[in-house]
Every structure is written in C-alpha cells, then in structure tokens.
FIVO-269296 format. One line per 4 residues: number of its first residue (from 1); their letters; for each residue y, z, x of N, C-alpha, C. Coordinates in nm, 2 decimals. Atoms other than C-alpha are relative to their C-alpha. Layout:
NUM) a) Y Z X Y Z X Y Z X  ...
This chain:
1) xxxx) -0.12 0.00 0.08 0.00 0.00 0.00 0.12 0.00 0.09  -0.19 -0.03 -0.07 0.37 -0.05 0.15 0.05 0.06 -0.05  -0.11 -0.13 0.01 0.65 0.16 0.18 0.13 -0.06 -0.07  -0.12 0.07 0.02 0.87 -0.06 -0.03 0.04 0.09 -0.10
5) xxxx) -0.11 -0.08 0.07 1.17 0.11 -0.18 0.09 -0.09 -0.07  -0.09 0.14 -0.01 1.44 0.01 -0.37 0.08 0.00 0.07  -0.12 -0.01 -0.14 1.71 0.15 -0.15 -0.01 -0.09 0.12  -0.02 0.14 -0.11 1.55 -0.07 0.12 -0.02 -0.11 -0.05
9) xxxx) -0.04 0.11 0.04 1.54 -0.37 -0.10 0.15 -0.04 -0.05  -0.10 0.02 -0.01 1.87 -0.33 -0.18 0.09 -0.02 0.14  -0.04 0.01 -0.11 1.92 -0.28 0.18 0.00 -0.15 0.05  0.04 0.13 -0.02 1.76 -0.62 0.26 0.06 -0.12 -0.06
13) xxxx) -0.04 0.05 0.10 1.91 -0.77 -0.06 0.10 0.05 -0.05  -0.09 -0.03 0.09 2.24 -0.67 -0.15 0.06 -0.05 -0.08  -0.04 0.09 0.14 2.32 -0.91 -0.40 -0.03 0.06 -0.10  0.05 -0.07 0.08 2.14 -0.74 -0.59 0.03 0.17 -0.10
17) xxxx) 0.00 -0.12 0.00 2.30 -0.42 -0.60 0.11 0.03 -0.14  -0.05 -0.05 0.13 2.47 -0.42 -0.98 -0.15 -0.02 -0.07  0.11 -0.05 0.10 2.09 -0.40 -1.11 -0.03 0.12 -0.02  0.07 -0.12 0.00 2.04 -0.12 -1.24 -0.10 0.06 0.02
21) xxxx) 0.07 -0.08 -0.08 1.85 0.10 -1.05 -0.12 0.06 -0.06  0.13 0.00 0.12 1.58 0.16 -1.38 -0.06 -0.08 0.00  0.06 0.14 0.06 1.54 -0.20 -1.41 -0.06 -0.02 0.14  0.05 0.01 -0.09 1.45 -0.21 -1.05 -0.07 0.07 0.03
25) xxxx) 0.15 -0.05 0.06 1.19 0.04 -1.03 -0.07 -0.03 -0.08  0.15 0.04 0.12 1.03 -0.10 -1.31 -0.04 -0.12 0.05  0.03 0.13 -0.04 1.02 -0.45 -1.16 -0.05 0.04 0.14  0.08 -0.03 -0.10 0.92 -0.32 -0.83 -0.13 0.10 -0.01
29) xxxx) 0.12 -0.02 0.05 0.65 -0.13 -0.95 -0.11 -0.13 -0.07  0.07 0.11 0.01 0.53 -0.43 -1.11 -0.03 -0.10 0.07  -0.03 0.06 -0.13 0.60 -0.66 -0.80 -0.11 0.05 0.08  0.07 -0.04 -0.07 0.37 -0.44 -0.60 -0.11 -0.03 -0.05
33) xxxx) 0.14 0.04 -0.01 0.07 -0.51 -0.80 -0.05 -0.12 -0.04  0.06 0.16 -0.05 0.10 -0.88 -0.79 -0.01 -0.04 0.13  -0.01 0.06 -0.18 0.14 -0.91 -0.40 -0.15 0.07 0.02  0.10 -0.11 -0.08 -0.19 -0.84 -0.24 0.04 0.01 0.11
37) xxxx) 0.00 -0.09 -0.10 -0.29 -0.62 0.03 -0.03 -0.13 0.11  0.00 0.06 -0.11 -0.37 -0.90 0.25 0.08 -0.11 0.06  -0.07 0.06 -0.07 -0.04 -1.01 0.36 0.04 0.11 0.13  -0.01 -0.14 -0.12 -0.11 -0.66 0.60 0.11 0.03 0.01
41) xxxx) -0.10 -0.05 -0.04 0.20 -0.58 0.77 0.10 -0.08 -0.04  -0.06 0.06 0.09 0.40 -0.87 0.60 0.01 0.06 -0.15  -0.01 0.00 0.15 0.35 -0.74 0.29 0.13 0.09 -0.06  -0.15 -0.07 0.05 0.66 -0.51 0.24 0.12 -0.11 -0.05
45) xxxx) -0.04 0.12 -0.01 0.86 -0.83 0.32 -0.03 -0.07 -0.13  0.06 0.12 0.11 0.64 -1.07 0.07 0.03 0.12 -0.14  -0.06 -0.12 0.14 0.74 -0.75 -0.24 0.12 -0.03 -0.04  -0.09 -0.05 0.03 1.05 -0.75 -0.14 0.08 -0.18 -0.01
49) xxxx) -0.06 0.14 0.05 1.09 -1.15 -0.19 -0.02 0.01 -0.13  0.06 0.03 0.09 0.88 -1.14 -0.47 0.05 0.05 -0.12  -0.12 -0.07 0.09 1.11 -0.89 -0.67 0.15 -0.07 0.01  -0.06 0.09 -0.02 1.40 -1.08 -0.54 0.04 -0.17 -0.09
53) xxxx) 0.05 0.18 0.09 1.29 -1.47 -0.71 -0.02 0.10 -0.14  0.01 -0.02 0.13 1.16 -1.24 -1.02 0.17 0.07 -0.05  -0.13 -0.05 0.01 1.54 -1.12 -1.03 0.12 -0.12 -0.05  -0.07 0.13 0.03 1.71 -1.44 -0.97 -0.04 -0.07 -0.09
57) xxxx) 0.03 0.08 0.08 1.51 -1.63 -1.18 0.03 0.01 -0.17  -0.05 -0.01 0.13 1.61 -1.43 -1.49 0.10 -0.10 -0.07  -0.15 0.02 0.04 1.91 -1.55 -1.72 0.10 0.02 0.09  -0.12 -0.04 -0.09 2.11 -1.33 -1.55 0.04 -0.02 0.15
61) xxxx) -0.01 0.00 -0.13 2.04 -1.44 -1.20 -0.01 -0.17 0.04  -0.04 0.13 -0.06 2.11 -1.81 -1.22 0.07 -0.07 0.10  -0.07 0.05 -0.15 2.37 -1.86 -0.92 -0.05 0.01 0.11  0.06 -0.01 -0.16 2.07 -1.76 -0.67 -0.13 -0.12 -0.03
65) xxxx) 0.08 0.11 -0.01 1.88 -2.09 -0.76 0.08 -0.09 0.05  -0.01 0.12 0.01 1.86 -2.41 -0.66 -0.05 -0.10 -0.08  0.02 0.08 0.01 1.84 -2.69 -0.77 -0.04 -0.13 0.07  0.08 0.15 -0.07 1.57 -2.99 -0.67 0.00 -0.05 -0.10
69) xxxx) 0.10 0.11 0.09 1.46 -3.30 -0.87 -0.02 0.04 -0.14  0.00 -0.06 0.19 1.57 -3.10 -1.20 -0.08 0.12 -0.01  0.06 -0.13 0.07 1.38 -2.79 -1.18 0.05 0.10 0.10  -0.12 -0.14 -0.02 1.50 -2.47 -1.10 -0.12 0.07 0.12
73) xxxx) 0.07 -0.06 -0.12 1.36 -2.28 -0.78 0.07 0.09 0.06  -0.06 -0.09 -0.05 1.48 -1.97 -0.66 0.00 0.01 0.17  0.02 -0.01 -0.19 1.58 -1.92 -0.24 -0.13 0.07 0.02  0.09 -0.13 -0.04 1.38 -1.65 -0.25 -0.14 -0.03 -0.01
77) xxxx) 0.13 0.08 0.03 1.03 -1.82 -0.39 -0.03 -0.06 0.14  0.01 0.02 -0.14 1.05 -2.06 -0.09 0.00 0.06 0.11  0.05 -0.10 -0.17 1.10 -1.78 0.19 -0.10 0.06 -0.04  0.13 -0.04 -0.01 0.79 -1.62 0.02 -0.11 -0.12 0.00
81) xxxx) 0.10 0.10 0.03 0.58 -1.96 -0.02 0.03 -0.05 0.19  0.00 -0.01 -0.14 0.70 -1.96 0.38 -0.09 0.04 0.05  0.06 -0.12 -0.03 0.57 -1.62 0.43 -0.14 0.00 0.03  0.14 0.03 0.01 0.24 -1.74 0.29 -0.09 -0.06 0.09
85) xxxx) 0.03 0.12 -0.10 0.18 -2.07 0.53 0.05 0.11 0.12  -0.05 -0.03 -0.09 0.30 -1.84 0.78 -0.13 0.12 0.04  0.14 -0.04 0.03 0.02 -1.60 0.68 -0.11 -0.03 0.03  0.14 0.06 0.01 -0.26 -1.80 0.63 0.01 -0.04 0.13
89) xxxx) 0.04 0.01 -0.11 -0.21 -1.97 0.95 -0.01 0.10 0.13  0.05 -0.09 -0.09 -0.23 -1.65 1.11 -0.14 0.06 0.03  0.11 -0.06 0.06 -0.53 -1.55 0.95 -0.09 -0.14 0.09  0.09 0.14 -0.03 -0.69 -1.94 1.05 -0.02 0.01 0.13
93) xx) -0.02 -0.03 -0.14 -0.61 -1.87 1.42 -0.02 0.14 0.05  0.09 -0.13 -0.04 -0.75 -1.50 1.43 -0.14 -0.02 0.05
C-alpha cells in the first residue's frame, strides 16, 4: 500500500488546491483501489496521476484537458499511460 496523502497530492498538484478537501479523500481512497500494487515503488506517483485525470476530467475540471482529434484527454492520463510503458519495460528487462 503507498503513503499517498492528500497534503502531498496537493503538494505535487496544486491546481488542485480549491477541491475540497472531503471530495478528495473520498476520490483518493477510491484512486487507491484502482491502481495496483504492482507499479511497486512507482505507485504513489501512478495514485497521485490517477486522482489528478479523475479530477480534471470532471465538468469542473475542463481547462486541464486537451484536446486531440476531437476527444478530450486529460495531461495527467498521458503521464500515467507513460508511467505504465515506463513500467512494463522495466519489469521486461528485470
């Protein structure tokens, strides 16, 4: 299990810092049990994207998307789908 907080996600992420602080506990508790354990020592990191993109992606968090080819993609999605390939090839080369 990681030591993700939200103080250090907000640390990491201060954009984020008019969410209220209920709403983020509740989304980082849920955040935690979609990430598995086997992004090992990455995984604090991979949480703290993954609450991040589920933030932006709301209504309310439309100005942290992009826009490709008409569909909506949060920054944050991509530095975790990084994370992943960045992952796996470590795991391939262990």
């Amino acid at each position: 299990m990681s030591c993700a907080t939200v103080d250090s996600f907000l640390i990491a992420f201060p954009e984020f810092r008019a969410t209220a602080e209920t709403q983020l506990t509740e989304l980082l508790a849920m955040v935690e049990l979609r990430i598995d354990t086997e992004f090992g020592d990455m995984r604090e990191e991979a949480v703290y994207l993954e609450l991040a993109d589920t933030l932006a992606t709301r209504a309310q968090g439309r100005p942290a998307r992009n826009q490709r080819g008409g569909e909506s993609k949060s920054v944050y999605r991509g530095k975790l789908n990084e994370l992943r390939q960045i992952h796996a090839l470590g795991r391939r080369l262990a």
